[in-house]
Structure formats: C-alpha cells, structure tokens
ROZA-842547 format. One record per residue: z, y, x of N, C-alpha, C, O in turn; residue number from 1; chain. Coordinates in steps of 0.05 Angstrom, whole numbers, plus 5000, padded with zeros to 4 digits. Each point is the difference from the previous one (the first is absolute). Layout:
! ROZA-842547
SEDO   n.w   n.v   n.u  ca.w  ca.v  ca.u   c.w   c.v   c.u   o.w   o.v   o.u  num  cadena
SEDO     Z     Y     X     Z     Y     X     Z     Y     X     Z     Y     X  NUM       A
...
//
This chain:
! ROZA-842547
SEDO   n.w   n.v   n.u  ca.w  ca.v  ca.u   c.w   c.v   c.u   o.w   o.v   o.u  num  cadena
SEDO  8190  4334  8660  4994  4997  5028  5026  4994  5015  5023  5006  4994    1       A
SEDO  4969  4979  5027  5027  4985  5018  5006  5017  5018  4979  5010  5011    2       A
SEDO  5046  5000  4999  5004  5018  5024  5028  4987  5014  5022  5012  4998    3       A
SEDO  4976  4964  5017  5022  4992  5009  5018  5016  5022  4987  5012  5017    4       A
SEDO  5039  4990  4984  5014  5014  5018  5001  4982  5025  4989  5016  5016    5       A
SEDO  5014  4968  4994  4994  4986  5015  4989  4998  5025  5008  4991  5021    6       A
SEDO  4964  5021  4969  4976  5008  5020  5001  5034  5004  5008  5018  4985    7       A
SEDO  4982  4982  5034  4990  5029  5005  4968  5009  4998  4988  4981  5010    8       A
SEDO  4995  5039  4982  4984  4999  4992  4983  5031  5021  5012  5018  5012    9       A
SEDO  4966  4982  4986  4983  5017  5016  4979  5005  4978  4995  4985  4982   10       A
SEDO  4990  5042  5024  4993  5022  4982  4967  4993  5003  4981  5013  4991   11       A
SEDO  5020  4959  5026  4974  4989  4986  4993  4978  4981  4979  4992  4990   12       A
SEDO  5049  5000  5008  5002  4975  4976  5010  4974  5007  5001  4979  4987   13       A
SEDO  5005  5024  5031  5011  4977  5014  5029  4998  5003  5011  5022  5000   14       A
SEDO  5007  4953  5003  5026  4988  5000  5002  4994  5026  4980  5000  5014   15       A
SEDO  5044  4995  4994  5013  4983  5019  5030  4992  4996  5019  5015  4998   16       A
SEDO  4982  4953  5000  5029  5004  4998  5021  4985  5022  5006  4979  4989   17       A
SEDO  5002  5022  5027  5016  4988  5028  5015  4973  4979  5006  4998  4977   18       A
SEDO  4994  4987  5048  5008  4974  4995  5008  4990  5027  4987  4983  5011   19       A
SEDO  5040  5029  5001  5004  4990  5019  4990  5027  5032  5006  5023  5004   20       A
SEDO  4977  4960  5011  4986  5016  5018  4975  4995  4993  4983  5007  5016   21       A
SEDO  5010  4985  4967  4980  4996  4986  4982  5019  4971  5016  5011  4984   22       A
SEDO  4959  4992  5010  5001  5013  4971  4968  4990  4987  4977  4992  5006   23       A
SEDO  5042  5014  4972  4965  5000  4973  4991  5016  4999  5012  5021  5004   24       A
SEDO  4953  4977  4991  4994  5032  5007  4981  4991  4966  4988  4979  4998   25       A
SEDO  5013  5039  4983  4975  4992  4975  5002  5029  4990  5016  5018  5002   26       A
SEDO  4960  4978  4984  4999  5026  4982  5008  5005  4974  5005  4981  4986   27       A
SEDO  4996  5046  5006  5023  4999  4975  4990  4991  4978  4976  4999  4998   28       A
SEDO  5045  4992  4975  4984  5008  4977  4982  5015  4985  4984  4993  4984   29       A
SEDO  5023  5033  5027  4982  5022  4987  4972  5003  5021  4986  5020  5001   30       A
SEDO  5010  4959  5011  4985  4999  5025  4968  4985  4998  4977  5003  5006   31       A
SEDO  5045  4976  4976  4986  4963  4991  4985  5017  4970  4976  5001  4996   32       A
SEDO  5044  5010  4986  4984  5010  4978  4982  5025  5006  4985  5001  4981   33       A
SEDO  5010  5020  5037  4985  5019  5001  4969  4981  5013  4977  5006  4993   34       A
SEDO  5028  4974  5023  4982  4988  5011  4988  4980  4987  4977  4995  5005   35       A
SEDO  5041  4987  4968  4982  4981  4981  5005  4978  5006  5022  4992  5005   36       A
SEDO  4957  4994  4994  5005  4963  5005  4980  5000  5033  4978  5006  5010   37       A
SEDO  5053  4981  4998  4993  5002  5034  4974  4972  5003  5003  4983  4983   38       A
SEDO  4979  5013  5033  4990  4978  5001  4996  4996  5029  4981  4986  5004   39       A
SEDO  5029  5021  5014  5000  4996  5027  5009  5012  5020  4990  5022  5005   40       A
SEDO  5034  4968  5014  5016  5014  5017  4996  4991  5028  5006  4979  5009   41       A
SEDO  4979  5045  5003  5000  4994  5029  5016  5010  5030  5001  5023  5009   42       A
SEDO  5008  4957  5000  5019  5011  5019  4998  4987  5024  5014  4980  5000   43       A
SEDO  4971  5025  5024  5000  4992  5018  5011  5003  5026  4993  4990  5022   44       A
SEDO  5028  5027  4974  5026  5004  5021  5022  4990  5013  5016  5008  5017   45       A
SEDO  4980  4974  4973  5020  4968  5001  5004  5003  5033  4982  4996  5016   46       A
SEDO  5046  5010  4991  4996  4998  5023  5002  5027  5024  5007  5002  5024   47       A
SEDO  4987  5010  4963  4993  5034  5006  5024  5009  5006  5020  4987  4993   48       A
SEDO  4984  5035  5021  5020  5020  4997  4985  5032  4989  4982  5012  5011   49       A
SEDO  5031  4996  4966  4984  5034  4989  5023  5019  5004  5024  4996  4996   50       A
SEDO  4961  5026  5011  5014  5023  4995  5004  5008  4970  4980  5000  4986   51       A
SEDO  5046  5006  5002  4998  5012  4973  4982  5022  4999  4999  5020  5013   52       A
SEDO  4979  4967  4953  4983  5012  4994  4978  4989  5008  4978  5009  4994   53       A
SEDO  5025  4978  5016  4971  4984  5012  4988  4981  4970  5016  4993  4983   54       A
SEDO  4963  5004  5016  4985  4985  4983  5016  4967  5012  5001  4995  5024   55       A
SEDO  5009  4988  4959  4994  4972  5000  4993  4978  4991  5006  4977  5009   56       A
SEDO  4973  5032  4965  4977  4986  4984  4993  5013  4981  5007  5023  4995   57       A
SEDO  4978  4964  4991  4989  5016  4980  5008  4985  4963  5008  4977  5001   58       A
SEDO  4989  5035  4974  4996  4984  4981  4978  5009  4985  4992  5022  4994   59       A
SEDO  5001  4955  5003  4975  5002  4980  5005  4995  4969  5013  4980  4995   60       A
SEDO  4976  5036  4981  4990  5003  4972  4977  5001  4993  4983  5013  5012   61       A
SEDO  5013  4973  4966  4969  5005  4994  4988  5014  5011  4980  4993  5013   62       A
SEDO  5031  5041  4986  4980  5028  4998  5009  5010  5028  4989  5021  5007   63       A
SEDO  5030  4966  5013  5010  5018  5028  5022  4992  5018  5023  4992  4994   64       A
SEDO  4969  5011  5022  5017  4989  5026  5013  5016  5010  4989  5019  5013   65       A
SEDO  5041  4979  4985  5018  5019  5011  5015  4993  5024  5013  4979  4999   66       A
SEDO  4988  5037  5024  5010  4998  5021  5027  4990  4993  5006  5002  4976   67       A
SEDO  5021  4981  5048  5017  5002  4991  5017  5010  5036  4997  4995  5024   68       A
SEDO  5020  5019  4959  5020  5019  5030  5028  4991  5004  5017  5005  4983   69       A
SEDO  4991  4977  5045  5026  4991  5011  5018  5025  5000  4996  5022  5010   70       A
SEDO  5025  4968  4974  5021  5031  5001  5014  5001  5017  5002  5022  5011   71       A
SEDO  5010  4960  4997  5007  5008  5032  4986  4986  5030  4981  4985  4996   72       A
SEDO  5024  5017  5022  4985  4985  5025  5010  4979  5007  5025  5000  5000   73       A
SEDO  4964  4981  5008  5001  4974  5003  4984  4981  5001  4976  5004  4999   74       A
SEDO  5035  4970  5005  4980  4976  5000  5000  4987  4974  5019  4995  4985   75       A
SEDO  4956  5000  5012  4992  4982  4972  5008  4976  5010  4994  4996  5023   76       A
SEDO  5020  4984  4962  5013  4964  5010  4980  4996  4980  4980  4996  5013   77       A
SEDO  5011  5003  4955  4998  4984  4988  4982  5016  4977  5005  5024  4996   78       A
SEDO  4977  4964  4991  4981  5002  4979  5015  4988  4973  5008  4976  5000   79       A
SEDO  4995  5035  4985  5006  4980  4978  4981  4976  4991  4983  5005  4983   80       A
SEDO  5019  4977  5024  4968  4977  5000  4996  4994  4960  4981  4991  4988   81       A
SEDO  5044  5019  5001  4989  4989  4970  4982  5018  4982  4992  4998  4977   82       A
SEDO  5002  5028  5053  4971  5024  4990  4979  4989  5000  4981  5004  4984   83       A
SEDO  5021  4980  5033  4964  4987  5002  4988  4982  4980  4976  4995  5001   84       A
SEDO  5038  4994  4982  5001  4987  4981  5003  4998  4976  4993  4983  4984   85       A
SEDO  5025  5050  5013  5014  5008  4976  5000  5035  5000  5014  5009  4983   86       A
SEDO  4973  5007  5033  5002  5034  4995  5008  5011  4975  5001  5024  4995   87       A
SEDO  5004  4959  4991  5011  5015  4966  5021  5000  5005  5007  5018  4985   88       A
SEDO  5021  4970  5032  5017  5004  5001  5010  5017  5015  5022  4997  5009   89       A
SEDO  4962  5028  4995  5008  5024  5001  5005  5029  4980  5012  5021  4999   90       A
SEDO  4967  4961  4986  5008  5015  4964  5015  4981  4991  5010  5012  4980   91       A
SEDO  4998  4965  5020  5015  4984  4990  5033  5016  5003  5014  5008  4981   92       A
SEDO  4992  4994  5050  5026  4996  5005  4985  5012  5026  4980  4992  5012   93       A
SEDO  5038  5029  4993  4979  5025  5025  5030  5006  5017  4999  5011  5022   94       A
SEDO  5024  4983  4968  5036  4999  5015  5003  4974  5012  5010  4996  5022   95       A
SEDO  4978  4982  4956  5010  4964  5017  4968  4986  5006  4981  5005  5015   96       A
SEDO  5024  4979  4970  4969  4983  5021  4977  5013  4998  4981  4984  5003   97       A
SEDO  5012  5043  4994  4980  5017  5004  5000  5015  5035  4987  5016  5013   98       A
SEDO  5032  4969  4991  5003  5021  5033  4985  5002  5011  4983  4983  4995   99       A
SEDO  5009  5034  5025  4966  4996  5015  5012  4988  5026  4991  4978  5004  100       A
SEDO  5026  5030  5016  5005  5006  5031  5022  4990  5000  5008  5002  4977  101       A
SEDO  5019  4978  5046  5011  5003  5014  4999  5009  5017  4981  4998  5015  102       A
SEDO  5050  5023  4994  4987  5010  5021  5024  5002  5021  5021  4990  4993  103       A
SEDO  4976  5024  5032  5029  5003  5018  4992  5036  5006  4981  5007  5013  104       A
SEDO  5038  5011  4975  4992  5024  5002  5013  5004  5031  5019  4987  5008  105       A
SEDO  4967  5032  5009  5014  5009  5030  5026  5015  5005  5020  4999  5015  106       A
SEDO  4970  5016  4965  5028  5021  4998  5012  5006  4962  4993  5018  4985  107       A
SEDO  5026  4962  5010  5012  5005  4967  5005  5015  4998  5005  5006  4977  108       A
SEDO  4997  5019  5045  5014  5033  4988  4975  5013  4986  5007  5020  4988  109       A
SEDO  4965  4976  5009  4978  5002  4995  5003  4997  4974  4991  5018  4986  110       A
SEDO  5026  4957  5000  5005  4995  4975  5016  5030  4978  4996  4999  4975  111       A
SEDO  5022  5028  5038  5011  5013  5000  4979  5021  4990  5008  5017  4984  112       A
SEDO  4970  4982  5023  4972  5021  4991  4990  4993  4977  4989  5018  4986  113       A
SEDO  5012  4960  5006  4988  4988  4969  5021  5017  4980  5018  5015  5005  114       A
SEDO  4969  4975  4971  5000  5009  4970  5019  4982  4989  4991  4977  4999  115       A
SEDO  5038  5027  4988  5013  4984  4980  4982  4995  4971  4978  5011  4996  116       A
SEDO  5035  4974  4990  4984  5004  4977  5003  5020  4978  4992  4993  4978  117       A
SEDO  5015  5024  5023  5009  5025  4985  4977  5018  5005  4984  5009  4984  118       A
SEDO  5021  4993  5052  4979  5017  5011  4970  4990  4996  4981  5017  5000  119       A
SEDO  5016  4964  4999  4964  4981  4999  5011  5004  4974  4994  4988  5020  120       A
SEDO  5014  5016  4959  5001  5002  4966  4982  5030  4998  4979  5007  4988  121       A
SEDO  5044  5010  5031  4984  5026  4996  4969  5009  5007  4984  5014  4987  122       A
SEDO  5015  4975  5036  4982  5002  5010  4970  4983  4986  4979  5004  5012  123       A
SEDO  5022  4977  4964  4978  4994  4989  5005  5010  4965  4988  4992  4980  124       A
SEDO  5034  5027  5024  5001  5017  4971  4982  5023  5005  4990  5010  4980  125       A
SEDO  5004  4999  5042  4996  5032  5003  4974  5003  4983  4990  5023  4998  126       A
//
C-alpha cells in the first residue's frame, strides 16, 4: 500500500495535497482497495464553496456508493474531467491522475488538523 508524505490525509480516507494556493483533493490507496473497482464518480460541486467535512460527491462500485468528505473548507475550481471517462483511475493511481477535486481551501491552517502519513498508517492498522 502507497502512503505518500506529501499529502496530508483525514480519518475518512481522503488526501489533500497543496500545490501552491491551490490543492488535490483524492482518496487514499487503502481507500480505492477497501472499495474495489470504482465504476463511477460523482461530483457536482464545481464551483461551490464547502465547509470542511461537507460531502462533495459521491463514488460508485458495483455493490455501493460512498459519500466523499472535503478536508478542509473551500471552493471546488475543478473536477478532474479524465473521471468521466476513465473512474478506474482512481484504483489505477488514487495520488496522480486519480485526483477527484481542485480546490482553493479558505483557511490552510485547517491543513494543521489532518493526519501525516504515519498517523493515517496507524489509524487503518487499528
């Protein structure tokens, strides 16, 4: 399993990694394999501003549709458009072109509450 240092991670399975004033928001490895072969990612927030923790789409697997939660607050800029075409590339590669969200978080000190990867290690050993 992949646990990049890089990103920061939240204790529902989800990444974010800053790029600027900017960030990726996708879900983890151990996220993409507990959930299977993804076949449809919906995200209709494009645009939005969420409070962290807010729902901002959903993904679909054969057997279940799992909510997905913005880790910190902000505006969604951007959909990854190569989901609509390709959702395996979230089990493919769930760190690079699996990303779900660009986003502009409100406040980066918000980033300071997330999980390193040590800590998201422990926390899906327990």
């Amino acid at each position: 399993m992949n646990f990049p240092t890089n990103v920061k991670y939240t204790s529902e399975h989800e990444w974010i990694r800053m790029d600027g004033e900017e960030a990726y928001v996708g879900i983890t490895d151990y996220a993409q394999q507990q959930l299977g072969d993804i076949v449809f990612v919906d995200i209709t927030t494009e645009g939005e501003t969420l409070e962290k923790g807010e729902t901002f789409g959903t993904i679909e697997v054969v057997k279940t549709v799992s909510d997905l939660f913005i880790p910190v607050g902000g505006e969604v800029l951007e959909v990854n458009p190569a989901l609509e075409e390709h959702p395996e590339l979230v089990n493919q590669d769930p760190y690079g072109e699996g990303w779900l969200i660009k986003m502009r978080p409100t406040d980066p000190n918000e980033l300071l509450g997330l999980l390193d990867a040590e800590a998201y290690q422990n926390i899906i050993n327990e």
